[in-house]
C-alpha positions in Angstrom: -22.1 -54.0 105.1 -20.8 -50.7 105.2 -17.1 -49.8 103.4 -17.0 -47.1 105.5 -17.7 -45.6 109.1 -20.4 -43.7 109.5 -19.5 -40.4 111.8 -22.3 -38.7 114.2 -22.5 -35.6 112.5 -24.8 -34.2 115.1 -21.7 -33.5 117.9 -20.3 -31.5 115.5 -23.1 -28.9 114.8 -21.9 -25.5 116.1 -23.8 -24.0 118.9 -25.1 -20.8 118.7 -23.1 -17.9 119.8 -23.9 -14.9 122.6 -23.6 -12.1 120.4 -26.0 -13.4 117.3 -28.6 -14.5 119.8 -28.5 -11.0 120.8 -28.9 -9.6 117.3 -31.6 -12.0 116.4 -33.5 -10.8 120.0 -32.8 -7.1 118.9 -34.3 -7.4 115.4 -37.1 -9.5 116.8 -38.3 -6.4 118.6 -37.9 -3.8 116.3 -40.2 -5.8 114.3 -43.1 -5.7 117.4 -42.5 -1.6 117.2 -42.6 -2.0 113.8 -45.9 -4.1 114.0 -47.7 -0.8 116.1 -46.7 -2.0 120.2 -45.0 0.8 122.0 -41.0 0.6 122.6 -42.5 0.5 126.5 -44.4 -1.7 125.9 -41.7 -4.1 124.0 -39.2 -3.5 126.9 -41.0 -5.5 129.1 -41.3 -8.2 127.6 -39.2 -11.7 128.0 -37.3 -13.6 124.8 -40.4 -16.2 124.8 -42.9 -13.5 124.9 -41.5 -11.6 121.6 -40.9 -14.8 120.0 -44.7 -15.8 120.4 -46.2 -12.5 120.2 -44.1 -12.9 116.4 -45.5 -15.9 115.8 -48.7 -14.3 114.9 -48.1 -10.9 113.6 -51.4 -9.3 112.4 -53.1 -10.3 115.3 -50.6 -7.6 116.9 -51.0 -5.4 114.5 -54.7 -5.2 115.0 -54.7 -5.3 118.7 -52.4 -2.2 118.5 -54.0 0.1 116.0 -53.9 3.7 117.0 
């Protein structure tokens, strides 16, 4: 048997905040212009779109070679 309780640490995990989930989404596009896609182009697009267009980067950068 156990001495001592054991404590769900998973309740006590922070959540993620407004302002760093906006940072994270900024940097995620820079890095799609950065890649060759138009800032246009990039504008359009939703969270999920960047994050799986990202997931695959030299695929976008060959599909957007000028």
């Amino acid at each position: 048997m156990a001495t001592t309780l054991q404590r769900n640490t998973n309740r006590s995990r922070p959540s993620k905040s407004a302002g760093a989930k906006a940072k994270r989404s900024k940097v995620q596009r820079r890095r799609l212009v950065a890649l060759g896609m138009d800032q246009a182009a990039v504008d359009l697009l939703n969270s999920t779109e960047v994050r799986t267009l990202l997931k695959y980067p030299k695929k976008v950068s060959d599909a957007h070679k000028g």
